[in-house]
N, CA, C and O atoms as CSV, one atom per row, in Angstrom:
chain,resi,resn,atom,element,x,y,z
A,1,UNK,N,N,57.010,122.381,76.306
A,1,UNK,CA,C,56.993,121.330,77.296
A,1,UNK,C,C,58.299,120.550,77.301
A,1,UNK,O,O,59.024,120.601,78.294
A,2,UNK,N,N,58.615,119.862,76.282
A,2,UNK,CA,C,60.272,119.168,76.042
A,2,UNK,C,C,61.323,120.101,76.721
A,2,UNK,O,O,62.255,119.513,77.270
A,3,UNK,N,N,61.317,121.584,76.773
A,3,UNK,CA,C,61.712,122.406,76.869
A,3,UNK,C,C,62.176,122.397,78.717
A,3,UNK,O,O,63.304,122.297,79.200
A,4,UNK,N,N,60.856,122.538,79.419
A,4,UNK,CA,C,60.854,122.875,80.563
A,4,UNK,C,C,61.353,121.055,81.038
A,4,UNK,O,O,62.025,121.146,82.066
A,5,UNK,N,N,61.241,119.801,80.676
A,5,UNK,CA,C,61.985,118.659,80.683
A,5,UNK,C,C,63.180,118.663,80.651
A,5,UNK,O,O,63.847,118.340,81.634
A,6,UNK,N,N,63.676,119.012,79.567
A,6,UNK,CA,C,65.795,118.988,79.413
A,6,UNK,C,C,66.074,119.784,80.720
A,6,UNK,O,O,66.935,119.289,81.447
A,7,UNK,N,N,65.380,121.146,81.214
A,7,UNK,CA,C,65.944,122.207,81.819
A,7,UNK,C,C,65.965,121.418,83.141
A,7,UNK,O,O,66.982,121.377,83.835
A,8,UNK,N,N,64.652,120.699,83.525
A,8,UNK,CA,C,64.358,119.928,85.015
A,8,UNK,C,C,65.900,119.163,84.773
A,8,UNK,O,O,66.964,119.535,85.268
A,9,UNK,N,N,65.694,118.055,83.916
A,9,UNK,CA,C,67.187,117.264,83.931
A,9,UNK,C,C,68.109,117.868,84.355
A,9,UNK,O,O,68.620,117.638,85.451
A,10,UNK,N,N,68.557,118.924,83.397
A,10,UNK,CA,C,69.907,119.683,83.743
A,10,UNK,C,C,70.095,120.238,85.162
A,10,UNK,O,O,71.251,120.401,85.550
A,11,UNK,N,N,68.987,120.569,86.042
A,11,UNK,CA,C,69.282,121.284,87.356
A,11,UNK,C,C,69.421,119.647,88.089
A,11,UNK,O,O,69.966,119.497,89.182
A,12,UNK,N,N,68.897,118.605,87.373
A,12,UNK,CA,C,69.043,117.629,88.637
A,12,UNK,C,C,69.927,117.057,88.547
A,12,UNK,O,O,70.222,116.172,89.349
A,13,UNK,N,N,70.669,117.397,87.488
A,13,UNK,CA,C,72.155,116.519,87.225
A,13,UNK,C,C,72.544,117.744,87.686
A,13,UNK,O,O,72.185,117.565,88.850
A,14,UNK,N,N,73.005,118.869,87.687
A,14,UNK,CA,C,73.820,119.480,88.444
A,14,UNK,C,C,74.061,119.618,89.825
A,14,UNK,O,O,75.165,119.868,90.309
A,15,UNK,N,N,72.409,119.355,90.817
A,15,UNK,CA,C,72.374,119.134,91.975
A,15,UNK,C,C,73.129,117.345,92.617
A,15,UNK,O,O,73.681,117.117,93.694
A,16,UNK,N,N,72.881,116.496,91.596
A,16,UNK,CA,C,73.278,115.389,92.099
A,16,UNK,C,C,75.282,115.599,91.762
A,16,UNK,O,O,76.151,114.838,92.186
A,17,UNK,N,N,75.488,116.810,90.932
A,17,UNK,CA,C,76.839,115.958,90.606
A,17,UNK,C,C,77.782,117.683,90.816
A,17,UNK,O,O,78.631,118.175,90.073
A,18,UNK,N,N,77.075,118.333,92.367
A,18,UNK,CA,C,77.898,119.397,92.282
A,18,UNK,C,C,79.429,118.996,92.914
A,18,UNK,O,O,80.407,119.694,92.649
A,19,UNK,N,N,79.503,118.013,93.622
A,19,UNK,CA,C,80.492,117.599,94.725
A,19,UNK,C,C,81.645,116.789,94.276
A,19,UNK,O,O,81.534,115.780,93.579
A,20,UNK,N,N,82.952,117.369,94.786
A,20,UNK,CA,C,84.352,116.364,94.331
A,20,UNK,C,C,84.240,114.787,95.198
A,20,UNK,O,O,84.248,114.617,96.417
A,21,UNK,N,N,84.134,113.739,94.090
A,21,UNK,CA,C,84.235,112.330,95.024
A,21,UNK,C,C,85.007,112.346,95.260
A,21,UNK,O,O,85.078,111.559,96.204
A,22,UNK,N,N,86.103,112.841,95.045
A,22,UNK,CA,C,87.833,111.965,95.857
A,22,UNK,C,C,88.418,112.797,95.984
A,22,UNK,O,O,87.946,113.754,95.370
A,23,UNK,N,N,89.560,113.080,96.654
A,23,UNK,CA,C,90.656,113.764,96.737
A,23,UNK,C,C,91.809,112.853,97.159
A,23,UNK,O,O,92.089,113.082,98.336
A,24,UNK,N,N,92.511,111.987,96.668
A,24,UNK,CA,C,93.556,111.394,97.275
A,24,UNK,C,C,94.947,111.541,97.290
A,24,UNK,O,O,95.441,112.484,96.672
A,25,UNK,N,N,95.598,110.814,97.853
A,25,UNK,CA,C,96.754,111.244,98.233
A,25,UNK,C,C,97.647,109.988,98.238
A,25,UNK,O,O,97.140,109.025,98.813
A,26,UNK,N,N,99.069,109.773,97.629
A,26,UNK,CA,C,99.778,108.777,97.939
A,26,UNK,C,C,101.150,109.177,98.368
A,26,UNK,O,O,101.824,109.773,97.528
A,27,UNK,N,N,101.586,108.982,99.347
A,27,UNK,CA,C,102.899,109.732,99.492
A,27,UNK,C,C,104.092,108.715,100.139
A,27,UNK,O,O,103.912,108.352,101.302
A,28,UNK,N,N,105.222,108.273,99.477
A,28,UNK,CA,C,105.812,107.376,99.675
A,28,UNK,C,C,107.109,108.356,99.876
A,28,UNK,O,O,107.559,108.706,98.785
A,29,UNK,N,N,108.047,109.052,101.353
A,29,UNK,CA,C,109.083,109.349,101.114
A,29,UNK,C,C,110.572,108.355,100.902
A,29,UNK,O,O,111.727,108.778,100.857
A,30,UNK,N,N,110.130,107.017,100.803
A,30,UNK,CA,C,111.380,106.324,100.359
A,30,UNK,C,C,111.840,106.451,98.857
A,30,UNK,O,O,113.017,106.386,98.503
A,31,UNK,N,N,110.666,106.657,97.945
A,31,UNK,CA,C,110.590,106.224,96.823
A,31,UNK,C,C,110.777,107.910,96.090
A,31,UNK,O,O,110.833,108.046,94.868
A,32,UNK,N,N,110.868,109.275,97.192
A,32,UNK,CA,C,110.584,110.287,96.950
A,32,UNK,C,C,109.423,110.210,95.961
A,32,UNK,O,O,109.686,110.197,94.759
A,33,UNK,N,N,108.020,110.152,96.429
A,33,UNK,CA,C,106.893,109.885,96.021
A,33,UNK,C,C,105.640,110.584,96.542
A,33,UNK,O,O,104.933,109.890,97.272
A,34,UNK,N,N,105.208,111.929,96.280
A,34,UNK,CA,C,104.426,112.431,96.786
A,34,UNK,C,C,103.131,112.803,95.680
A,34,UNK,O,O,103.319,113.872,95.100
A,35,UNK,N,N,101.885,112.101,95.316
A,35,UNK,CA,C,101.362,112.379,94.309
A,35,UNK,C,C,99.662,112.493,94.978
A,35,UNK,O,O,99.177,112.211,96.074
A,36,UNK,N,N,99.175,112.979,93.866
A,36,UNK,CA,C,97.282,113.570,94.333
A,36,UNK,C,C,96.796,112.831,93.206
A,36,UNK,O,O,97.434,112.585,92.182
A,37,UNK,N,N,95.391,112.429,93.521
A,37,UNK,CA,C,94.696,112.521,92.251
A,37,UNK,C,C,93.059,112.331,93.066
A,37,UNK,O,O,92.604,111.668,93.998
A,38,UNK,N,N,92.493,113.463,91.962
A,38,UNK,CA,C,91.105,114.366,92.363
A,38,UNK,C,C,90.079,113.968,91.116
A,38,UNK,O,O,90.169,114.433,89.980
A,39,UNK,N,N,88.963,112.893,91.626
A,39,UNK,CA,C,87.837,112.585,91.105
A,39,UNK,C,C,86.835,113.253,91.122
A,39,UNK,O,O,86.241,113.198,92.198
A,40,UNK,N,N,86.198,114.139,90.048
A,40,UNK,CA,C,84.838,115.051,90.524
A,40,UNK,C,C,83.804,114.155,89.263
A,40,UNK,O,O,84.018,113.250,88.458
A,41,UNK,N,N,82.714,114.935,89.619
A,41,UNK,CA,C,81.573,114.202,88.131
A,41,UNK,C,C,80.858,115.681,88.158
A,41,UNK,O,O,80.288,116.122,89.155
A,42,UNK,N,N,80.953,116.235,87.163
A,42,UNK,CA,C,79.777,117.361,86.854
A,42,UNK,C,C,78.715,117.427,85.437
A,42,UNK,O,O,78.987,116.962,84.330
A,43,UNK,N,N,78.046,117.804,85.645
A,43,UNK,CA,C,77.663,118.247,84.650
A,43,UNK,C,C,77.720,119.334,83.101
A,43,UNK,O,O,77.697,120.564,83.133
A,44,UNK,N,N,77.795,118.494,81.863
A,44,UNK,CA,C,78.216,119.531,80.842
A,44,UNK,C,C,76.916,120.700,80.260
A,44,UNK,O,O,75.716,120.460,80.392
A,45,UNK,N,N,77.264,121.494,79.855
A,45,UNK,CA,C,76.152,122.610,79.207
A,45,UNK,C,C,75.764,121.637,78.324
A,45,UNK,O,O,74.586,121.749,78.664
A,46,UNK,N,N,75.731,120.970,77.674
A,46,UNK,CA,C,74.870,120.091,76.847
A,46,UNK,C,C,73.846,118.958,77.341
A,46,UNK,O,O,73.171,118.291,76.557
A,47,UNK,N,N,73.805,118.793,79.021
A,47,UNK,CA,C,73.253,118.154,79.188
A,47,UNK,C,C,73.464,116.408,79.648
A,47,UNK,O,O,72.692,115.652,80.238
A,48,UNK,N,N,74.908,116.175,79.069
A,48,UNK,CA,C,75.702,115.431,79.528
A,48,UNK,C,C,76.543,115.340,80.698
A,48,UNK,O,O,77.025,116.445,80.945
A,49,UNK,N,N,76.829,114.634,81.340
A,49,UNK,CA,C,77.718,114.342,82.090
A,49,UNK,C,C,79.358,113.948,82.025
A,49,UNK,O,O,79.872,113.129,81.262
A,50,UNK,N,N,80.036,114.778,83.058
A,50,UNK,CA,C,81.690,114.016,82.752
A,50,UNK,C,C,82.204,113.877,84.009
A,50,UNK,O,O,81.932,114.523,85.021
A,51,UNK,N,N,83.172,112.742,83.816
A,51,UNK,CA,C,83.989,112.475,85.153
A,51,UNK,C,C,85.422,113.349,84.572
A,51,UNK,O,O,86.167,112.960,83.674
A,52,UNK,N,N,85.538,114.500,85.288
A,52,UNK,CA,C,87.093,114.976,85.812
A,52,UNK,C,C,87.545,114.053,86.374
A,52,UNK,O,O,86.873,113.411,87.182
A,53,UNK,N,N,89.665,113.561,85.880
A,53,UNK,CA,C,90.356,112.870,86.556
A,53,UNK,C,C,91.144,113.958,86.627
A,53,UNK,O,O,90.707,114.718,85.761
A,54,UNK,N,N,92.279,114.588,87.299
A,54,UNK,CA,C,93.121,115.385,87.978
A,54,UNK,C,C,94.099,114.430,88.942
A,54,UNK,O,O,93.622,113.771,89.866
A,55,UNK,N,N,95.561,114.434,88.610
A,55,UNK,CA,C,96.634,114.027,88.730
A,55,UNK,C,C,97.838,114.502,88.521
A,55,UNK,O,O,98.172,115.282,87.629
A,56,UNK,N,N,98.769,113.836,89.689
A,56,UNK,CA,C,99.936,114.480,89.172
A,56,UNK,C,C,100.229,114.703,90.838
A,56,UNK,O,O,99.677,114.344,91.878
A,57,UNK,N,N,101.924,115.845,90.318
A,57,UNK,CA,C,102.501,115.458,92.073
A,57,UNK,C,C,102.021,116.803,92.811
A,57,UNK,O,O,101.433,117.722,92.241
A,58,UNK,N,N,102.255,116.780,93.728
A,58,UNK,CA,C,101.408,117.101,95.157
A,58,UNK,C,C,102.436,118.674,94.753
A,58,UNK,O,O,103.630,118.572,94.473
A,59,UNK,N,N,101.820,119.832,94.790
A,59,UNK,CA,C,102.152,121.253,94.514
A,59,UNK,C,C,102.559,121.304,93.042
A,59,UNK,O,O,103.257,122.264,92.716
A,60,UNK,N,N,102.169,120.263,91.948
A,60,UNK,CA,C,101.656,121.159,90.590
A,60,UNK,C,C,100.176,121.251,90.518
A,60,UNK,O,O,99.342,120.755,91.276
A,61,UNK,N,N,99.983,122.104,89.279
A,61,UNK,CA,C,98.666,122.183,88.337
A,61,UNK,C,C,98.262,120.267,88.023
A,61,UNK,O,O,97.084,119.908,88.042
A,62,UNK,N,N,99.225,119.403,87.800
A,62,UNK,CA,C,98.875,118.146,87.445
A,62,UNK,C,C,98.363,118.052,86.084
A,62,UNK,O,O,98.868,118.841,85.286
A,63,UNK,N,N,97.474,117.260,85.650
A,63,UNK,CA,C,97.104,116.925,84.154
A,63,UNK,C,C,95.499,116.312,84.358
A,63,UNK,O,O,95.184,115.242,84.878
A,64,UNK,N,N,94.892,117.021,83.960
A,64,UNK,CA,C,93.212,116.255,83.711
A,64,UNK,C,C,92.822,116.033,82.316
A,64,UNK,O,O,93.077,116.562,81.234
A,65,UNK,N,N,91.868,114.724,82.883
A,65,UNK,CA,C,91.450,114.071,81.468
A,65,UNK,C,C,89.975,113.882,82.060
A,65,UNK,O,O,89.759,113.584,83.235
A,66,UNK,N,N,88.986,114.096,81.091
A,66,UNK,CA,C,87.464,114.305,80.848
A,66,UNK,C,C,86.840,113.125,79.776
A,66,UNK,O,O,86.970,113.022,78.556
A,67,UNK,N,N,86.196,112.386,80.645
A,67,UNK,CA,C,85.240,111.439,80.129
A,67,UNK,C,C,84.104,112.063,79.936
A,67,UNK,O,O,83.977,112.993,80.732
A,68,UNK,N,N,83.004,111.908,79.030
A,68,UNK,CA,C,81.662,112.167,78.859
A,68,UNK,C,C,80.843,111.334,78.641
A,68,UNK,O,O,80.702,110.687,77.603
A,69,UNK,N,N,79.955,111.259,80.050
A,69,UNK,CA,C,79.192,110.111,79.420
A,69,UNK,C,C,77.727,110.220,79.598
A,69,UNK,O,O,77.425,111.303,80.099
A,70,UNK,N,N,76.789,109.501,79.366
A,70,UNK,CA,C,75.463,109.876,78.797
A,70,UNK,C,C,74.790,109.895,79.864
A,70,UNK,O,O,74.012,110.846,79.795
A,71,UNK,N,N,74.657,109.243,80.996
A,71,UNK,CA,C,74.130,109.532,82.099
A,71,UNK,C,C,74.828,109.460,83.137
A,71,UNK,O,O,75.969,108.996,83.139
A,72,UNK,N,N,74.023,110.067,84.508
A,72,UNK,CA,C,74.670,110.343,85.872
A,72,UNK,C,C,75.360,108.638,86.330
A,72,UNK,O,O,76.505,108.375,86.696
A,73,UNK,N,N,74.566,108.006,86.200
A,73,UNK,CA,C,74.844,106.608,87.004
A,73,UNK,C,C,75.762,106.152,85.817
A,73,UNK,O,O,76.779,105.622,86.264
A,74,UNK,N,N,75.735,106.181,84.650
A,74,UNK,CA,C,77.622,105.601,83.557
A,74,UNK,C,C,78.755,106.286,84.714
A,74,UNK,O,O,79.609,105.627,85.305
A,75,UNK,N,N,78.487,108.001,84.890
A,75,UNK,CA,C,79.348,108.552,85.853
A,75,UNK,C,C,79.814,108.131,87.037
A,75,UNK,O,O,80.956,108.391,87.416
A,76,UNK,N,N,79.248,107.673,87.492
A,76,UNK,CA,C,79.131,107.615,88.568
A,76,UNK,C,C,79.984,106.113,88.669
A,76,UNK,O,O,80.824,105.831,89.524
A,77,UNK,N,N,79.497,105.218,87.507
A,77,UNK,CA,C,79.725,103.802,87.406
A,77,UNK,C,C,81.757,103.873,87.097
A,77,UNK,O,O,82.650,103.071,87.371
A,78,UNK,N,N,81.758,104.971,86.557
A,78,UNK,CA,C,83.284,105.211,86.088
A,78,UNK,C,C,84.105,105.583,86.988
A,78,UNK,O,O,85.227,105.131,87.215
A,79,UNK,N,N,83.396,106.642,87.651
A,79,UNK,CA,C,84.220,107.319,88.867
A,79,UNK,C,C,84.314,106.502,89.554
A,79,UNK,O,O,85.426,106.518,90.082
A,80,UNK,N,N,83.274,105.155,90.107
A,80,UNK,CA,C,83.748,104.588,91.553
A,80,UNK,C,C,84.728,103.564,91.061
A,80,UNK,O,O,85.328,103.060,92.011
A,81,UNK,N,N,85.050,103.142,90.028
A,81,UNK,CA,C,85.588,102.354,88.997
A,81,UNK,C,C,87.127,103.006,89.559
A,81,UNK,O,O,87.822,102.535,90.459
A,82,UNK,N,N,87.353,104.005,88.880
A,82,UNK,CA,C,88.953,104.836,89.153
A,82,UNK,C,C,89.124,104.557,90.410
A,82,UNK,O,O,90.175,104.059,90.813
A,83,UNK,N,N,87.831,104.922,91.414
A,83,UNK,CA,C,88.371,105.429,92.855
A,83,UNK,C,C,88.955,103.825,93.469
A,83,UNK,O,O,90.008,103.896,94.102
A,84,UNK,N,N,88.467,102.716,93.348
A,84,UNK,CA,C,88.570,101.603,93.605
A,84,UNK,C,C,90.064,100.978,93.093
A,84,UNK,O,O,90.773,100.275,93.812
A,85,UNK,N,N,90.472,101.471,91.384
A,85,UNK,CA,C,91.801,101.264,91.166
A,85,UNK,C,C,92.829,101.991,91.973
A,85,UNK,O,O,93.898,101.412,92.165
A,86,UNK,N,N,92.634,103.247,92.495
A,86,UNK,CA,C,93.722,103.807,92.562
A,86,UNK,C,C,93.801,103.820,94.153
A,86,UNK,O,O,94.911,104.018,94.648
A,87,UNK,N,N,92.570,103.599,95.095
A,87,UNK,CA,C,92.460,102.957,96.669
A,87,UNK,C,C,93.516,101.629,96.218
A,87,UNK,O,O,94.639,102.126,96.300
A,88,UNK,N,N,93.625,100.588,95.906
A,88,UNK,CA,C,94.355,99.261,95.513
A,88,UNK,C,C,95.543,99.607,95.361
A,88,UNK,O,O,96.368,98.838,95.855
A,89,UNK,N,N,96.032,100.755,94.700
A,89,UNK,CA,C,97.398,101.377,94.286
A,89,UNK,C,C,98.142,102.195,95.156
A,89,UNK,O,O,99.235,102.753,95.064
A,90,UNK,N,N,96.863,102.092,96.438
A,90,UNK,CA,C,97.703,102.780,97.341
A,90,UNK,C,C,97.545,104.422,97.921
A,90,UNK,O,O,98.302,104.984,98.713
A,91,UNK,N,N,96.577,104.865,97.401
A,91,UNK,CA,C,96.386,105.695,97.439
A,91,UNK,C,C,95.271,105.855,98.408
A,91,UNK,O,O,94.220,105.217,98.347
A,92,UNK,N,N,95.512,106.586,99.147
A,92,UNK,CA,C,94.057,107.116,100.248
A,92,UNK,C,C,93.562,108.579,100.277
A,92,UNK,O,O,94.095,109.452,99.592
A,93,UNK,N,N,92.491,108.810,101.121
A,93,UNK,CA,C,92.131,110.458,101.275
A,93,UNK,C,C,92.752,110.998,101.652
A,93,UNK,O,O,93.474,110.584,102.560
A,94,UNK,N,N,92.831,112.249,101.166
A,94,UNK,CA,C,94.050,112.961,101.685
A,94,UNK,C,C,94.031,113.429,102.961
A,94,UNK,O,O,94.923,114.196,103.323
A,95,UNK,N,N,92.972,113.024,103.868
A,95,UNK,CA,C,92.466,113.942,105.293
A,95,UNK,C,C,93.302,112.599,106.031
A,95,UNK,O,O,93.592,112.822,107.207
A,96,UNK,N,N,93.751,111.160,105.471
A,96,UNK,CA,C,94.168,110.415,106.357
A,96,UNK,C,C,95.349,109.680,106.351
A,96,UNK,O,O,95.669,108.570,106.775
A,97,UNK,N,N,96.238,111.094,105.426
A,97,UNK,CA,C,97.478,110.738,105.183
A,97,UNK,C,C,98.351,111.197,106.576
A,97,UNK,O,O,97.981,112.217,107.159
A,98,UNK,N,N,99.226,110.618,106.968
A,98,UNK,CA,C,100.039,110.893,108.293
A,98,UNK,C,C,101.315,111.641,107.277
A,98,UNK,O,O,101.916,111.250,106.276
A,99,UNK,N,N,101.365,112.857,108.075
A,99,UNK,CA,C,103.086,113.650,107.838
A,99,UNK,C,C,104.004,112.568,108.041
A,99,UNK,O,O,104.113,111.843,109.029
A,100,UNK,N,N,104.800,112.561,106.715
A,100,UNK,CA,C,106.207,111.445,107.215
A,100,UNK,C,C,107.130,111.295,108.193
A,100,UNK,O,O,108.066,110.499,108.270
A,101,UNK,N,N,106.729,112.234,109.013
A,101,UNK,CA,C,107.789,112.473,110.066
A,101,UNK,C,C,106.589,111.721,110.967
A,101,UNK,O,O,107.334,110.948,111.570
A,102,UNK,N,N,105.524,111.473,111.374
A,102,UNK,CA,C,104.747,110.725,112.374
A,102,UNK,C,C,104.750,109.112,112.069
A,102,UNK,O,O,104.747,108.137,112.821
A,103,UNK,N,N,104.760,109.307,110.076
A,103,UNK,CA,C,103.961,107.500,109.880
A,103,UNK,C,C,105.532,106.182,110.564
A,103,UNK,O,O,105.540,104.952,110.600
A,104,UNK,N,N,106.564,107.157,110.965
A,104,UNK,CA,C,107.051,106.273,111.240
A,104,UNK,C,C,107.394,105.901,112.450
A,104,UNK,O,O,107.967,104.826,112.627
């Protein structure tokens, strides 16, 4: 019974946390400044949860760092946490970045 419990959990944390929250984009050509950074939350084989951060400039691999945390909503509480610092910093979605040759 405990058994068929963890397993329910695990499919419902994977269904709630299959999707990337962010994809953003900051691109400043004065400053030659073109950078991404990609918020996901998934689920670990143990049953835990992690927020993927993914960063770095716009056509590398970039650098990710992995939080783990004990439930969906800590995740969730972290991720909207980042997404909120780095919206402030300037950064937006990447679907509503203007080519530098238009934003001006």
């Amino acid at each position: 019974m405990q058994l068929d419990l963890e397993s329910n959990k695990a499919e419902s944390v994977q269904r709630r946390t299959a999707l990337a929250l962010a994809h953003l984009h900051r691109i400043d050509p004065e400053h030659k400044m073109a950078r991404f950074y990609c918020i996901d939350v998934a689920a670990t084989l143990f049953g835990d949860v992690s927020v993927l951060r993914t960063w770095g400039r716009i056509g590398t691999h970039g650098r990710t760092s992995i939080e783990t945390c004990a439930s969906v909503e800590e995740a969730e509480r972290a991720a909207s946490h980042t997404l909120r610092q780095k919206m402030r910093r300037g950064y937006l979605p990447a679907g509503q970045m203007l080519p530098p040759d238009l934003a001006e």
